[in-house]
N, C-alpha and C positions, 0 to 999 in steps of 0.2 A: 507345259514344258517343265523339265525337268535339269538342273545342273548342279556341281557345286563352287559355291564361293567362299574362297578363302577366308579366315577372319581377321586376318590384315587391311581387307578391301571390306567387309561387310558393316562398316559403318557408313562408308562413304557410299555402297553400294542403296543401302537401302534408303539413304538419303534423294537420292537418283530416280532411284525407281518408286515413291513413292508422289514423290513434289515435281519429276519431271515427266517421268516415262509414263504412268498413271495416266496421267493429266493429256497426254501427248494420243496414247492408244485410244484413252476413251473420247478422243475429239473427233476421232474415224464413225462416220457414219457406218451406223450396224454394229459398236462394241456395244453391250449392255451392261454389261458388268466386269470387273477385274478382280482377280483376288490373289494375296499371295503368301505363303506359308513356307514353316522354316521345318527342319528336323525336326520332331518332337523328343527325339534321344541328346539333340542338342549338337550332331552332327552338322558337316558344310553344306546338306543336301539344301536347295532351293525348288518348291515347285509352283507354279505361277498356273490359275484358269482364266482364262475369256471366255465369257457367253456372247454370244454372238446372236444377230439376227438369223444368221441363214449362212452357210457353209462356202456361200456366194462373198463375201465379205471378205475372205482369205486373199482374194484375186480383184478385185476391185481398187480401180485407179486409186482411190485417197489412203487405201490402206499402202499399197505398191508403193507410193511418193513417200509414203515414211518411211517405208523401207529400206529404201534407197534414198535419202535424204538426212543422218542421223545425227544428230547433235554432236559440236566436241565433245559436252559430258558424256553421251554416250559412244563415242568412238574411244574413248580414255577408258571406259569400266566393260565394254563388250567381248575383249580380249580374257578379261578376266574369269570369263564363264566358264567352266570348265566341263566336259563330260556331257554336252549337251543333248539333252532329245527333246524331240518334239512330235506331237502329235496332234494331227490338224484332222480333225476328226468331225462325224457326222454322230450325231444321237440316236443309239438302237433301242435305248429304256431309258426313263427317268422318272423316279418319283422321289417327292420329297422334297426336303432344303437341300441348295447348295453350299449356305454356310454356316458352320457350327465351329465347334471348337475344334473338332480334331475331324481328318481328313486322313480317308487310306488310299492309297493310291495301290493299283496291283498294275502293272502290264503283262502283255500276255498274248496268245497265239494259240489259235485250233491249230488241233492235227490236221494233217490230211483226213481229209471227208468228216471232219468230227466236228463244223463250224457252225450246224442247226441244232447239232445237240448240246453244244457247249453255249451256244447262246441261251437255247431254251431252262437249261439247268442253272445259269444266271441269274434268267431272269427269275426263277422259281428264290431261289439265296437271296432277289434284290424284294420280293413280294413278302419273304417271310421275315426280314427285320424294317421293313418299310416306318410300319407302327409301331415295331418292338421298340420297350423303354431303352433311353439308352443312345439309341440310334434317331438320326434324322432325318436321312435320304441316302440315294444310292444311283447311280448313276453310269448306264453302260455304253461307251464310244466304239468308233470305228474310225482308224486313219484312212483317209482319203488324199492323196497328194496334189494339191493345186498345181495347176498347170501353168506357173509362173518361172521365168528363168532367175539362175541365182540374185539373190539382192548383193546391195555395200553392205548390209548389216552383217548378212554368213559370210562375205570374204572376210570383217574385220574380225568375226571370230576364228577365220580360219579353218580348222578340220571338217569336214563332213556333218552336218547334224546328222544325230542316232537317229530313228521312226520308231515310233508305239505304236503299235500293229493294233491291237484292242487294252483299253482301259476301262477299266473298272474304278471308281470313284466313290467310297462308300464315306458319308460324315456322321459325324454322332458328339453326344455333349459327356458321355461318359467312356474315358479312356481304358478301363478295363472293361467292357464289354465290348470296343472294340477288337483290342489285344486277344480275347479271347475267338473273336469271332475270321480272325487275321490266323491266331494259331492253330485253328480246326477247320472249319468251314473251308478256307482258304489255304490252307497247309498245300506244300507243293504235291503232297501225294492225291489230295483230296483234288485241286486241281487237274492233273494227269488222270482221273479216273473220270474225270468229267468231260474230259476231252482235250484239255488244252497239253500243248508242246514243255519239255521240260525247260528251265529257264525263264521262270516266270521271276518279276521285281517287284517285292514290295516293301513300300514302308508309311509311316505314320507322323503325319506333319499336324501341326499347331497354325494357326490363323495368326498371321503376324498385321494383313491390312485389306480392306475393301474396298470398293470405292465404285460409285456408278456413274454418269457423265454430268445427272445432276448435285453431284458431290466435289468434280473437282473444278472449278469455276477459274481456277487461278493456276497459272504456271510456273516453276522456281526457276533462276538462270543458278549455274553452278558458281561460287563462290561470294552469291548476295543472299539476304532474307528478304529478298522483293517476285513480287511477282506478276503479272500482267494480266486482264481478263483474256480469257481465251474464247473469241467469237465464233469460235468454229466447231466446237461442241455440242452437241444434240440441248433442246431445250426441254425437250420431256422425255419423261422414260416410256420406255416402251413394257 
């Protein structure tokens, strides 16, 4: 997911998301991981991943009940999201780490009939800096749209979430090799010759938090520094 959040709200915001939301997602049977990252330009961009067990988890009663269940801290700060997308996506390639210091995000779109070549030329770009120094992993999605009707949580945001058609995920612990690999490899003309549609998004986010379910043990309520064990979170990682 990707939004922006103001910086009037992004104290209070990531106070939220880190001691509540976190804590809250990962007690869903089937999240394994969460992570969440800022601009690395220092922009209001936010963009947040879930790994999941299985693409099944999306549509699945326990996740559903949160969704439709959302804290007042999060009905107070969910309005605030701005420019929302989302992509609820299946895994086409992955290799590598998921987390590192810096994270590219691209979204993105084959042409018409160009969706086996521009995968396979991905995947060729995600093989050749897999090992390259610099870089950590790389990572290519598919949006698939669960078959669930709207939640409380999109009404309280309101407009329509945007879709990420395919993403691209590329991490790495050196920011100039990324940048360079963002402004060639990835360039939008480099992309269109590989097949994908014009109007591609990208940018370059920082690791602000992580957490997996045997990480967050404890829940925050909004306006205390207390918090309660949360019984209902997974006991091992998977």
């Amino acid at each position: 997911m990707w939004w922006n959040m103001a910086p009037e709200h992004r104290a209070d915001f990531e106070d939220w998301h880190t001691h509540e939301h976190f804590p809250e997602r990962l007690g869903v049977p089937g999240f394994r991981r969460a992570s969440r990252w800022t601009r690395a330009d220092g922009g209001e961009g936010v963009f947040v991943l879930y790994e999941l067990e299985s693409h099944a988890t999306l549509s699945s009663p326990a996740y559903l009940a949160r969704l439709n269940a959302p804290t007042p801290w999060s009905t107070r700060l969910m309005p605030h999201h701005r420019n929302m997308v989302r992509g609820q996506t299946r895994v086409l390639q992955s290799l590598g780490a998921v987390i590192a210091r810096r994270a590219l995000t691209l979204r993105l779109s084959p042409a018409p009939g160009k969706a086996q070549a521009l995968q396979a030329a991905l995947q060729s770009l995600m093989a050749g800096i897999a090992a390259t120094p610099g870089f950590a992993g790389a990572h290519l999605l598919q949006h698939e749209t669960p078959r669930i009707p709207q939640t409380t949580e999109q009404r309280i945001r309101g407009a329509a979430d945007q879709v990420a058609d395919w993403v691209l995920v590329v991490c790495a612990y050196d920011t100039q090799a990324l940048e360079a690999f963002a402004a060639n490899e990835l360039s939008a003309s480099a992309l269109e010759a590989l097949g994908a549609t014009t109007g591609s998004v990208q940018a370059i986010y920082e690791l602000a938090c992580s957490a997996t379910p045997d990480d967050v043990p404890c829940t925050k309520q909004e306006g205390t520094g207390l918090g309660g064990r949360d019984e209902g979170h997974p006991g091992d990682r998977s």
